[in-house]
C-alpha positions as CSV (number, residue, x, y, z in Angstrom):
1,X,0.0,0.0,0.0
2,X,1.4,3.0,-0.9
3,X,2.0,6.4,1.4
4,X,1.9,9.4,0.2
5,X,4.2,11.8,2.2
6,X,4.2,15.9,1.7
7,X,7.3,17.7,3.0
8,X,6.0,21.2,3.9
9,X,8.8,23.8,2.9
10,X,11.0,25.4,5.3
11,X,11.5,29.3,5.1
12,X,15.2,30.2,4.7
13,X,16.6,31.3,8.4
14,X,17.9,34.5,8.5
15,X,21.4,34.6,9.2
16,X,22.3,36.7,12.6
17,X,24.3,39.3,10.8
18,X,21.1,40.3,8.9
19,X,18.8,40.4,11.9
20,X,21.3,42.7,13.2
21,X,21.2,44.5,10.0
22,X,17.8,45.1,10.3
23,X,17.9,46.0,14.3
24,X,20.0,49.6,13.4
25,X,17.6,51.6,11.3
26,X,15.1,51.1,14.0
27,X,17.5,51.4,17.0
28,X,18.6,54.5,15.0
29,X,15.7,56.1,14.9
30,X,15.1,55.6,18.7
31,X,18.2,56.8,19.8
32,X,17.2,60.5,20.2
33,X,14.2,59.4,22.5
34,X,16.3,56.9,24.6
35,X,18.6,59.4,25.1
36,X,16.0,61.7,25.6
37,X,14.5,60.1,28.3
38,X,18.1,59.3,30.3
39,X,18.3,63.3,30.5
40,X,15.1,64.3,30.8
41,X,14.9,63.4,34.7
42,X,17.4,65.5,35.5
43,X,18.4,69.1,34.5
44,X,21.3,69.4,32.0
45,X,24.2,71.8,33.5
46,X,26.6,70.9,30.4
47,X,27.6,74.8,29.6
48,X,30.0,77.4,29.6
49,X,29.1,79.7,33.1
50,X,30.3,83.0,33.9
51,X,30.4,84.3,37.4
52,X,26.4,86.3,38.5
53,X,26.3,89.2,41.5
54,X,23.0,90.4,40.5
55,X,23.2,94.2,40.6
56,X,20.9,97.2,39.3
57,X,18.3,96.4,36.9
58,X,18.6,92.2,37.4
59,X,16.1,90.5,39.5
60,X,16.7,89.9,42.8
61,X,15.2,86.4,43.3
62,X,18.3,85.1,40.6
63,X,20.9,87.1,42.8
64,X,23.0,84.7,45.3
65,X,22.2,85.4,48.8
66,X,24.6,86.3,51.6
67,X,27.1,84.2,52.9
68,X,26.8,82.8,56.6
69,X,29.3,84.2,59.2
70,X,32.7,83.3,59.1
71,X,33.4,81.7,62.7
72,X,36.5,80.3,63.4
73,X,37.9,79.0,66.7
74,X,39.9,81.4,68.4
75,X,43.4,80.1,67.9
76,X,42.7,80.6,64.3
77,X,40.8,83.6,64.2
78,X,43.6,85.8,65.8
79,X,45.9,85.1,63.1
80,X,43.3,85.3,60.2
81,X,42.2,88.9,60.6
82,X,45.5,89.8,61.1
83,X,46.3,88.6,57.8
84,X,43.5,90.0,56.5
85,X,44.3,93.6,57.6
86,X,48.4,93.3,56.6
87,X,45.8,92.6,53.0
88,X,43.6,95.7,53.4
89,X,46.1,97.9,54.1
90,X,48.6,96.4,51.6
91,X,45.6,97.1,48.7
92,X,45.4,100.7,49.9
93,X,49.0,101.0,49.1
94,X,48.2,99.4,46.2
95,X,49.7,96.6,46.1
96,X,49.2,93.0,46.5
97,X,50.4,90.3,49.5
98,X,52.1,86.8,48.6
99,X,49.3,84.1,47.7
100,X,49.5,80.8,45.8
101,X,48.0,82.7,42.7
102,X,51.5,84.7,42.2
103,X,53.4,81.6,42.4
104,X,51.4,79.8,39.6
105,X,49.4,77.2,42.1
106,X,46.2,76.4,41.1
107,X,43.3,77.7,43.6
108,X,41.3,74.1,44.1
109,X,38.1,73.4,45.8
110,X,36.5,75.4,46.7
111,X,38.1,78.7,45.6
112,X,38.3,77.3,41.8
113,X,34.6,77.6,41.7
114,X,34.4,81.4,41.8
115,X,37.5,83.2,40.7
116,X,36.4,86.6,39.4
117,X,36.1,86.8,35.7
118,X,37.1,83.3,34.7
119,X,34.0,81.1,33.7
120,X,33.8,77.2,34.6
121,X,32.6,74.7,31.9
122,X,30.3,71.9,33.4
123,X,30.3,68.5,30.7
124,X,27.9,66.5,32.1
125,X,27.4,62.9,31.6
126,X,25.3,59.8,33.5
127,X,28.2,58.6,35.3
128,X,30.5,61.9,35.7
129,X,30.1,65.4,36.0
130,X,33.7,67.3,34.9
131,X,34.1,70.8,35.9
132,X,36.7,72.7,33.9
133,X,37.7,76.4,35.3
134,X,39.6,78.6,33.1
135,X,41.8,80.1,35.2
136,X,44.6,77.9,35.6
137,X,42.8,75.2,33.3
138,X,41.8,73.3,36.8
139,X,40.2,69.9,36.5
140,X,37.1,68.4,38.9
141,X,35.4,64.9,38.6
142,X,32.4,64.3,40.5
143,X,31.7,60.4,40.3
144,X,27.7,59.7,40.3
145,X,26.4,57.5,42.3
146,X,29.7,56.1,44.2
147,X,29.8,56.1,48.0
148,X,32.4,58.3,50.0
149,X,35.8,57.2,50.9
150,X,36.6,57.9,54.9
151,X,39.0,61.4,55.0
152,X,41.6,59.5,56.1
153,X,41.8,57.0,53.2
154,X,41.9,59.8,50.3
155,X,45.1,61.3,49.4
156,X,45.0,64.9,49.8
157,X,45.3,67.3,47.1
158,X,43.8,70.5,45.3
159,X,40.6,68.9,44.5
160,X,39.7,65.9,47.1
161,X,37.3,63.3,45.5
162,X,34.1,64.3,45.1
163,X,31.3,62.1,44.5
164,X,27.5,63.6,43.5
165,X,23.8,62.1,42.7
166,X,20.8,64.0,42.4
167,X,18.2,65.1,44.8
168,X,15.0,66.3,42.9
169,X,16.4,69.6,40.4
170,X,20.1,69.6,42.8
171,X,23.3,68.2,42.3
172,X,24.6,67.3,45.7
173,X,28.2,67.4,45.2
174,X,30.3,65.7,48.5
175,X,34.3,66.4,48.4
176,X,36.9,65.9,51.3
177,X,40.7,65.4,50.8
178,X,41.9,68.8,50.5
179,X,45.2,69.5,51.7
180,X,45.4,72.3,54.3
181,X,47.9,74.6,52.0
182,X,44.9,75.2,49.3
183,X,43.4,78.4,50.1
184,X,39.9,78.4,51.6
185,X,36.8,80.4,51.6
186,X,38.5,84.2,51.2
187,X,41.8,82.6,52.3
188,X,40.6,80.8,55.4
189,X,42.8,78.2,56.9
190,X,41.3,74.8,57.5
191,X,42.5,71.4,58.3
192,X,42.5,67.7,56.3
193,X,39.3,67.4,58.0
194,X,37.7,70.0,56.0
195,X,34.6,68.5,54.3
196,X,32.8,70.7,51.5
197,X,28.9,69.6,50.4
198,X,27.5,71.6,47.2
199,X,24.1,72.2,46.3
200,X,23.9,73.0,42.1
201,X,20.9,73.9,40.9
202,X,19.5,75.8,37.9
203,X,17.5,78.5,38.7
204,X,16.9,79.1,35.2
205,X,18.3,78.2,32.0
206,X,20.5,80.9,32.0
207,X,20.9,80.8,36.0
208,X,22.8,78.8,38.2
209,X,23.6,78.6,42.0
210,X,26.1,76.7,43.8
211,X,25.7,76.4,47.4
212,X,29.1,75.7,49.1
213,X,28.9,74.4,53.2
214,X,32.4,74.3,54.2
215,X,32.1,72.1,57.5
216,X,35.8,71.5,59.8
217,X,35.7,70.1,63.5
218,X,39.2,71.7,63.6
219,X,39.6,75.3,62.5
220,X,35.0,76.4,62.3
221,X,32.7,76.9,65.0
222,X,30.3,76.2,63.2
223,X,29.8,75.7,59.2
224,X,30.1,78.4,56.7
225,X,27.9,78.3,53.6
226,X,27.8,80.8,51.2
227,X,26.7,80.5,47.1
228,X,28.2,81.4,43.9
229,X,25.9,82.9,41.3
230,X,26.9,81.9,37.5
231,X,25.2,83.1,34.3
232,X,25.5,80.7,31.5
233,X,28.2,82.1,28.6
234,X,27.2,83.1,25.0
235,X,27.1,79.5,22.9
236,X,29.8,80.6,20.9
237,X,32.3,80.9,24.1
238,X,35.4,78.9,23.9
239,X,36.9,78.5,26.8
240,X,41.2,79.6,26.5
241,X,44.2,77.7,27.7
242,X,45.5,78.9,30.9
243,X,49.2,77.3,31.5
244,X,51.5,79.8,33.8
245,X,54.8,78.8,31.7
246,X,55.8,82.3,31.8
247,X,55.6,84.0,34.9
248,X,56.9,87.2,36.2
249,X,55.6,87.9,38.8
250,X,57.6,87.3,42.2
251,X,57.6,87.8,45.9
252,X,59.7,90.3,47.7
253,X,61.5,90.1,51.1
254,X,58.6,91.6,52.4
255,X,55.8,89.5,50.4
256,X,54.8,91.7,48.3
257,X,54.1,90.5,44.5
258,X,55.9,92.1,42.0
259,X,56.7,91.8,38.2
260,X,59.8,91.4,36.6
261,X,60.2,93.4,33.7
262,X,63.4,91.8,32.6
263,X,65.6,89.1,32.5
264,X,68.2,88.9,34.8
């Protein structure tokens, strides 16, 4: 008796390298929403920012508010405001006392966050937020989402380790590891222990804060926060190479800076 048999034709498999093929246009054509919607949680700071005092005409909700008092403990606040008046009087004479900015030494954290008329770039990315200042062409990484190291276990330096995450619209940036011969708060002394906690936040697109709290058992009373207002640079900004190869400026016997004007 004979059987009759059908074989039912199999489709052709696709090979991997075409599935993948086929996977980009459409993967493609999502990108801009995926990476839409990793950002869109979070404000953007990635920008060129100039420093912001507010003054005549601006409104005053943008300006930064006043600092807290500077408290130090006694046997540091003798020899502080002594300083500070051998500065007052120098700048009535019109001239200017020894500081790490004459000898070419960066400023660090926090000073590097508000020097006068050089801007800081933020480049912001999921993982790291780099701050570049101008002025001396200074370095910061802020690791997202990492724990702290103990003080004791980070090797001090100008900027510390600083590690961030987000808290609603703010950037909580916490840093510790600053070595005690980088200038503080208006030239403050302060110890290893010296532990600095930002608060960034855009107040506006064009608008940003950045709370410092300087907090140190050693040298403080009590913590010291004050903010830095930045306004966000024209898009076509470039930010300029600051190297100090050439400097002449030096400090006399009685630490005062002054420039050479020749060659010896």
């Amino acid at each position: 008796m004979a059987v009759c048999s059908t074989t039912v034709p199999r489709r052709p498999r696709r090979s991997a390298n075409r599935m993948q093929k086929s996977l980009i246009p459409r993967l493609l054509l999502l990108a801009p929403a995926l990476l839409a919607a990793q950002t869109a949680t979070h404000p953007d700071l990635t920008g060129i920012w100039g420093i912001y005092r507010g003054g005549p005409g601006s409104d005053p909700k943008l300006a930064p508010p006043p600092p807290s008092p500077l408290v130090l403990k006694p046997e540091y606040a003798k020899p502080y405001e002594a300083k500070r008046a051998r500065e007052s009087a120098a700048a009535q004479r019109g001239e200017q006392l020894a500081n790490n900015s004459a000898l070419c030494v960066p400023y660090g954290v926090p000073a590097m966050m508000s020097v006068a008329i050089y801007p800081v770039e933020f480049i912001q990315t999921p993982r790291q937020v780099t701050i570049i200042s101008e002025a001396f062409s200074e370095v910061r990484r802020v690791y997202m989402d990492r724990p702290q190291w103990k003080i004791e276990d980070v090797a001090p330096g100008f900027y510390g380790r600083s590690v961030g995450h987000w808290d609603g619209d703010t950037l909580i940036v916490d840093t510790v590891g600053i070595k005690p011969s980088v200038s503080g708060y208006r030239g403050m002394p302060h110890s290893p222990q010296m532990h600095v906690t930002e608060r960034i936040r855009m107040l506006t697109q064009d608008i940003l804060h950045d709370q410092i709290t300087i907090e140190d058992p050693v040298v403080l009373e009590k913590p010291l926060t004050y903010t830095v207002g930045n306004k966000r640079m024209p898009p076509d900004y470039e930010m300029v190479e600051f190297v100090c190869d050439n400097n002449r400026e030096y400090i006399d016997e009685n630490g005062i800076v002054r420039l050479k004007l020749h060659d010896k």
